[in-house]
PyMOL commands that place a pseudoatom at each C-alpha (Angstrom):
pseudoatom trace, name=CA, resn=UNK, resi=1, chain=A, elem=C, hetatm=0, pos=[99.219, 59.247, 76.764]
pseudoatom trace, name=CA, resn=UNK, resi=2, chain=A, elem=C, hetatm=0, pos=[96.515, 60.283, 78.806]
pseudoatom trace, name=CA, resn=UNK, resi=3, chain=A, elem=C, hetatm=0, pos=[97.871, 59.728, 82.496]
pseudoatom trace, name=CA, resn=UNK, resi=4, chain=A, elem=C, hetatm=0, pos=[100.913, 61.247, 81.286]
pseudoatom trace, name=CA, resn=UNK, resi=5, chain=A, elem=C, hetatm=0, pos=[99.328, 64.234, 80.445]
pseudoatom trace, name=CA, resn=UNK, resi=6, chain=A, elem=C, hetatm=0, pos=[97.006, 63.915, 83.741]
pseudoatom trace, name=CA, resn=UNK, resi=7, chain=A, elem=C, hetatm=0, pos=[100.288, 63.693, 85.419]
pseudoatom trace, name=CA, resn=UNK, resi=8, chain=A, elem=C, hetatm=0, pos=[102.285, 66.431, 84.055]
pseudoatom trace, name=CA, resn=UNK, resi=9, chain=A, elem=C, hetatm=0, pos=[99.132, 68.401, 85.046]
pseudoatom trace, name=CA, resn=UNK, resi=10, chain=A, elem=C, hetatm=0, pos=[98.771, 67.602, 88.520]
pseudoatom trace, name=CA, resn=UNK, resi=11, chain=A, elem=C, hetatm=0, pos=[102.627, 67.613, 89.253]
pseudoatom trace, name=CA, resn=UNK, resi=12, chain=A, elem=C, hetatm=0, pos=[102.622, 71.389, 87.181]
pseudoatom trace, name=CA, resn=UNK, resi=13, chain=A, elem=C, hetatm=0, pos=[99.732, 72.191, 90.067]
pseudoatom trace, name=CA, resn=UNK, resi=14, chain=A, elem=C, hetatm=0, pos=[101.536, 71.257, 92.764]
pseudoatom trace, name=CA, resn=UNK, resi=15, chain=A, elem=C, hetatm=0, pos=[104.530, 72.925, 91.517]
pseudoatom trace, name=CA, resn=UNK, resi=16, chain=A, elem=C, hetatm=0, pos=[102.427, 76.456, 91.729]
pseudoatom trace, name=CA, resn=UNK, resi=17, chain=A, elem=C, hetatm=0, pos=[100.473, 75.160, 95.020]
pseudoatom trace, name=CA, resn=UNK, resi=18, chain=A, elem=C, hetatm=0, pos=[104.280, 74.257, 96.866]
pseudoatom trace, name=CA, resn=UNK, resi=19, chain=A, elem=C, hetatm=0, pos=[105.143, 78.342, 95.503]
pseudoatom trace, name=CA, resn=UNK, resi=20, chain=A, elem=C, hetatm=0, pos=[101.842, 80.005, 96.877]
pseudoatom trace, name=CA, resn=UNK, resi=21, chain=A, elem=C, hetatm=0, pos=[102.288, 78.065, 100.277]
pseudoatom trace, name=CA, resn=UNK, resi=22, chain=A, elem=C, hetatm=0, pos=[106.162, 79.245, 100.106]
pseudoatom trace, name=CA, resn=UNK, resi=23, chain=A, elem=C, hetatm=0, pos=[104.811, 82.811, 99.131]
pseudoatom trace, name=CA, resn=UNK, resi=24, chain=A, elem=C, hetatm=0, pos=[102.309, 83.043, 102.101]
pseudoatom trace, name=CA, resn=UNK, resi=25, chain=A, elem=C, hetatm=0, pos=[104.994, 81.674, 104.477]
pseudoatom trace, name=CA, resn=UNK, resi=26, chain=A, elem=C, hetatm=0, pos=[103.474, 81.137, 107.569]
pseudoatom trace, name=CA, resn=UNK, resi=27, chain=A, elem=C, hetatm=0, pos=[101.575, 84.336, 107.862]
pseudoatom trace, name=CA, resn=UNK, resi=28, chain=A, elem=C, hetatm=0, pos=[97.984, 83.551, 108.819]
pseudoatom trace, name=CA, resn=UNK, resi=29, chain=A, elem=C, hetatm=0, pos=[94.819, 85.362, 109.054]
pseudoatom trace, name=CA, resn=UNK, resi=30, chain=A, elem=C, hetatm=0, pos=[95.305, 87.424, 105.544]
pseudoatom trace, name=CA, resn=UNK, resi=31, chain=A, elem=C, hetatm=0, pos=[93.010, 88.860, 103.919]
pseudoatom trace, name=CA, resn=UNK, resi=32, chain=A, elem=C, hetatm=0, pos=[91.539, 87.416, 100.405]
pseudoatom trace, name=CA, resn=UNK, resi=33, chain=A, elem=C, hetatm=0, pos=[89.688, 89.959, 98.192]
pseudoatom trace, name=CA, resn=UNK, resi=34, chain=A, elem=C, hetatm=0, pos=[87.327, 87.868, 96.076]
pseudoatom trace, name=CA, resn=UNK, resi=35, chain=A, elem=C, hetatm=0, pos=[87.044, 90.237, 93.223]
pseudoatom trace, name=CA, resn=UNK, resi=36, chain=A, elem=C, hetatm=0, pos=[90.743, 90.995, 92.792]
pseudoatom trace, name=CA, resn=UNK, resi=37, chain=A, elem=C, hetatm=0, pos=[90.767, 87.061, 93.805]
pseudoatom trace, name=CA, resn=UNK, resi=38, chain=A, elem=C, hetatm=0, pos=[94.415, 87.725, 95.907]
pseudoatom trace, name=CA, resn=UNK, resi=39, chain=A, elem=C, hetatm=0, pos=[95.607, 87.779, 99.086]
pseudoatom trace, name=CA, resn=UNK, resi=40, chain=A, elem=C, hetatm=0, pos=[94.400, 91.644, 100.094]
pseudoatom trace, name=CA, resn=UNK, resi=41, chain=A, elem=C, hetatm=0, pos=[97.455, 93.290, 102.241]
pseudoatom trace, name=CA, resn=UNK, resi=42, chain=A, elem=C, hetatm=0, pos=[99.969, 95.905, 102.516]
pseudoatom trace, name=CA, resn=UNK, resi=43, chain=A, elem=C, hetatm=0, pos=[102.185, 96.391, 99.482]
pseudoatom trace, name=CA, resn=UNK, resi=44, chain=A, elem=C, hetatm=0, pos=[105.199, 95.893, 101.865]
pseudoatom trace, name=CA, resn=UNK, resi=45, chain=A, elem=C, hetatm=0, pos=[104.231, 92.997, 102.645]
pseudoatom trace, name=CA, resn=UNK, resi=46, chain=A, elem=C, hetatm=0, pos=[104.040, 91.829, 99.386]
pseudoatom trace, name=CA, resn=UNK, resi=47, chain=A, elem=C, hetatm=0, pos=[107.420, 93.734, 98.619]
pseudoatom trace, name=CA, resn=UNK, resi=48, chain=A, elem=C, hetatm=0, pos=[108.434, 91.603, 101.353]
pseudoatom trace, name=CA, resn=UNK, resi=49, chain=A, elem=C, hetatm=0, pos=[107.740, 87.903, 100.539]
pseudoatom trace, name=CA, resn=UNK, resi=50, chain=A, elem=C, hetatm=0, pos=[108.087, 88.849, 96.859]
pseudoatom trace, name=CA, resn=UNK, resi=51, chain=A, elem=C, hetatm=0, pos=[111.966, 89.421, 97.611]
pseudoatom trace, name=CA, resn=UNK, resi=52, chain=A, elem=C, hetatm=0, pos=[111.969, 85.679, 99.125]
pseudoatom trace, name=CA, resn=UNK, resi=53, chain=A, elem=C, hetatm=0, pos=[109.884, 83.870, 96.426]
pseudoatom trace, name=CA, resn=UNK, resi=54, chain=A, elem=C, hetatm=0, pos=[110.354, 85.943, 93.462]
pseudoatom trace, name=CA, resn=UNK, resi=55, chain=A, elem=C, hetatm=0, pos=[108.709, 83.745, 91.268]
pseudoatom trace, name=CA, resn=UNK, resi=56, chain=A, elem=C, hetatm=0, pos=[105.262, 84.346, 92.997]
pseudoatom trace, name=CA, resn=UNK, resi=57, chain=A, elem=C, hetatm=0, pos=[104.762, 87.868, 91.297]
pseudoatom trace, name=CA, resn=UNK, resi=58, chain=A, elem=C, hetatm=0, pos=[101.776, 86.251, 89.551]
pseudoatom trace, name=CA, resn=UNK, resi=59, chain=A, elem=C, hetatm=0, pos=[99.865, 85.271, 92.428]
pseudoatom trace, name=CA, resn=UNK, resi=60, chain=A, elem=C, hetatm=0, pos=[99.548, 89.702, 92.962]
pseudoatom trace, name=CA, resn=UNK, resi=61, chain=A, elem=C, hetatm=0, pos=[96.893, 89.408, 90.401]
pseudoatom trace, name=CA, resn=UNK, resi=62, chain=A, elem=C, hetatm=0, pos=[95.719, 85.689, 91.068]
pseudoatom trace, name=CA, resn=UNK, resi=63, chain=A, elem=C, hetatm=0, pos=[95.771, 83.927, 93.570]
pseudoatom trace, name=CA, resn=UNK, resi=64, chain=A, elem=C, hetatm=0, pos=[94.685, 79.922, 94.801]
pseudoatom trace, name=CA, resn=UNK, resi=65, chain=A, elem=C, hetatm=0, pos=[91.398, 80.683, 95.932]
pseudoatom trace, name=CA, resn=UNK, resi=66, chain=A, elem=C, hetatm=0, pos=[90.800, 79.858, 99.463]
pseudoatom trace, name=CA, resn=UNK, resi=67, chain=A, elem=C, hetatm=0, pos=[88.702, 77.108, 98.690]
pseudoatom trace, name=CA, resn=UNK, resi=68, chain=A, elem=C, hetatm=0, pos=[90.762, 75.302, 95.959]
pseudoatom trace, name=CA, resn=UNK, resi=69, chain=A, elem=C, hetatm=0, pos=[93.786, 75.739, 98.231]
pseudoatom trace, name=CA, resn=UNK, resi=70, chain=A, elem=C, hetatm=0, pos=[92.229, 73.767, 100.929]
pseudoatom trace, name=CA, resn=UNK, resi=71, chain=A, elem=C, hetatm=0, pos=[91.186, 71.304, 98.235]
pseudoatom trace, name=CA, resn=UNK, resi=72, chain=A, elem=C, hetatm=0, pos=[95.362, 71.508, 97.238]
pseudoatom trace, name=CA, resn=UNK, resi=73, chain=A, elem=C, hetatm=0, pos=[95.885, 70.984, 100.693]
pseudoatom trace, name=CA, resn=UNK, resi=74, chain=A, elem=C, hetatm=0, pos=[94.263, 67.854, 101.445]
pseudoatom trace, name=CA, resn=UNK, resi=75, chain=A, elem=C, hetatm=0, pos=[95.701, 66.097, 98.000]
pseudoatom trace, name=CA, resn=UNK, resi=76, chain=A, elem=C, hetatm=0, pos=[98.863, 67.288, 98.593]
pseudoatom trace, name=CA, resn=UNK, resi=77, chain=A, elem=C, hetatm=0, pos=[99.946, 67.536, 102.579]
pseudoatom trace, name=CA, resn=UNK, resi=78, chain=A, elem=C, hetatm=0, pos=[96.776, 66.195, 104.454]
pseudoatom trace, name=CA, resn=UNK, resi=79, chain=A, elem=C, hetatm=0, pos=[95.213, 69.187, 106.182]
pseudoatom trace, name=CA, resn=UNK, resi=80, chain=A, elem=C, hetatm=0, pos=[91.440, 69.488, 106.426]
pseudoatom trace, name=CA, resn=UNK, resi=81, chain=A, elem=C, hetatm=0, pos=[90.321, 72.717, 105.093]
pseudoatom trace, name=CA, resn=UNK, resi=82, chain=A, elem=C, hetatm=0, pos=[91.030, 76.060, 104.603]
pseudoatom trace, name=CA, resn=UNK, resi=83, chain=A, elem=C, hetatm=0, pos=[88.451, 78.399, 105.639]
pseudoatom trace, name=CA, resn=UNK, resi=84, chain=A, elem=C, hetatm=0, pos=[87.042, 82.309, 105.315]
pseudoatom trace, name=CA, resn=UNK, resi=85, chain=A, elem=C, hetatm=0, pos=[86.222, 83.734, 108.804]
pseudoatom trace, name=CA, resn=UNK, resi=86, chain=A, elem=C, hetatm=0, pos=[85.378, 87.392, 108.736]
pseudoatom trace, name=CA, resn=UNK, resi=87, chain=A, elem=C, hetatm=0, pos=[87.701, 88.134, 105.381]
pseudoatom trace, name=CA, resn=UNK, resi=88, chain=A, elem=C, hetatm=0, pos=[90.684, 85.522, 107.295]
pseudoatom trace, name=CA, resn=UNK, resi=89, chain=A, elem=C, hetatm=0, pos=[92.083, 82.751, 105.415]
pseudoatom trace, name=CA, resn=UNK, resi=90, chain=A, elem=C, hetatm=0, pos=[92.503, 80.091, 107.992]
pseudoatom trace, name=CA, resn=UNK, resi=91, chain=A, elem=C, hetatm=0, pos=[93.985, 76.489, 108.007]
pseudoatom trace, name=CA, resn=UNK, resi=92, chain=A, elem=C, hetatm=0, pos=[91.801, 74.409, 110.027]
pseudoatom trace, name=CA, resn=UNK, resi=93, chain=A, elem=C, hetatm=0, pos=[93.353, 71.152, 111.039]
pseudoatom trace, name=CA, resn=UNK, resi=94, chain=A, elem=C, hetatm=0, pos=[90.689, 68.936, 112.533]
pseudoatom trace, name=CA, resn=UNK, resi=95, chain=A, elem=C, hetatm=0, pos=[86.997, 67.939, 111.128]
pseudoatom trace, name=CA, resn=UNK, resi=96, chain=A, elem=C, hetatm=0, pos=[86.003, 68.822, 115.084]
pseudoatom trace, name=CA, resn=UNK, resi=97, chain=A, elem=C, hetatm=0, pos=[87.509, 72.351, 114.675]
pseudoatom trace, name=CA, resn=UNK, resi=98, chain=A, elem=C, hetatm=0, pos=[85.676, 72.794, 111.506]
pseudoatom trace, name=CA, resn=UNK, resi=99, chain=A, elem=C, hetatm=0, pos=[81.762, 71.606, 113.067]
pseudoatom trace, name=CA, resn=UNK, resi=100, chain=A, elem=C, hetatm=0, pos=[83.482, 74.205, 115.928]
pseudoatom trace, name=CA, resn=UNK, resi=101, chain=A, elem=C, hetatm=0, pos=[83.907, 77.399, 113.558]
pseudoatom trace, name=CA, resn=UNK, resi=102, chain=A, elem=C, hetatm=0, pos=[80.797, 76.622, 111.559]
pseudoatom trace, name=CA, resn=UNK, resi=103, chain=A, elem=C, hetatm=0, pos=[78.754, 75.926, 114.684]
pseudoatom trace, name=CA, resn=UNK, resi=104, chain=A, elem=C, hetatm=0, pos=[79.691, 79.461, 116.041]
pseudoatom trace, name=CA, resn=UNK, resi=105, chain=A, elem=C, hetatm=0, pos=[78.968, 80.995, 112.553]
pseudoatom trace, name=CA, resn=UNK, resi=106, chain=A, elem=C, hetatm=0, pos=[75.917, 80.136, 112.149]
pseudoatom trace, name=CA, resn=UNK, resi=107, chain=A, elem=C, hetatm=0, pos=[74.825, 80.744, 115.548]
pseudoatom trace, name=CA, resn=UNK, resi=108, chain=A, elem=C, hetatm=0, pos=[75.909, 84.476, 115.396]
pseudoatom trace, name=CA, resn=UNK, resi=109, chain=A, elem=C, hetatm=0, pos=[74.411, 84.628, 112.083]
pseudoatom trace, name=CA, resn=UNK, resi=110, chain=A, elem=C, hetatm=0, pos=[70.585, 83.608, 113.680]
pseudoatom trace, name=CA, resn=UNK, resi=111, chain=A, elem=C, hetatm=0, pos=[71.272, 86.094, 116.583]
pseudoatom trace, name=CA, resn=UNK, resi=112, chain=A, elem=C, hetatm=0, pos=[71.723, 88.907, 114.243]
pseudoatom trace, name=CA, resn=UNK, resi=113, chain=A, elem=C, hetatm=0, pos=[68.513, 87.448, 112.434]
pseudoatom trace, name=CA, resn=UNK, resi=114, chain=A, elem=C, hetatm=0, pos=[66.307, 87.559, 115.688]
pseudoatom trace, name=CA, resn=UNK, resi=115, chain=A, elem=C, hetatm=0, pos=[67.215, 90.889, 116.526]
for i in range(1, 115): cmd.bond("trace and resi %d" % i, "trace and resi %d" % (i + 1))
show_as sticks, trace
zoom trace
């Protein structure tokens, strides 16, 4: 009984995972506001891909964190992470793009520090 309920979980989560990525479309670099914990942008935007996935209303006062959702993306299509740069949710497909990004973050960050 156990696996079925493990099962009715995990297909119920990527149920709501397959409806945020349908929501968000292929818009990228959005803003996420992590106390609000959405996707922080225009209300006609949201007006917008609200009138194509109408069932995503609930995602305008919670969203998949951009952390979980690149968890949800690698158990459920594969990619490699999603990542914050500068307030931007962005897919990152390759571990080499990833040591890239984090590379140049942390470099800026110990420039700033020096100065």
């Amino acid at each position: 009984m156990v696996g079925n309920n493990d099962q009715l979980r995990k297909e119920q989560l990527k149920k709501e995972w397959k409806a945020w990525k349908k929501f968000k479309g292929k818009d990228i670099g959005l803003g996420w506001n992590p106390i609000k914990r959405t996707v922080d942008t225009s209300n006609d935007w949201w007006e917008s891909r609200l009138n194509v996935v109408p069932e995503a209303q609930k995602f305008r006062t919670l969203g998949i964190d951009p952390e979980f959702e690149g968890k949800l993306d690698q158990m459920f299509m594969g990619i490699v992470a999603t990542v914050i740069k500068h307030g931007h949710l962005l897919q990152v497909q390759s571990v080499v793009n990833i040591l890239r990004m984090l590379t140049t973050t942390c470099l800026k960050r110990k420039k700033k520090k020096m100065r």
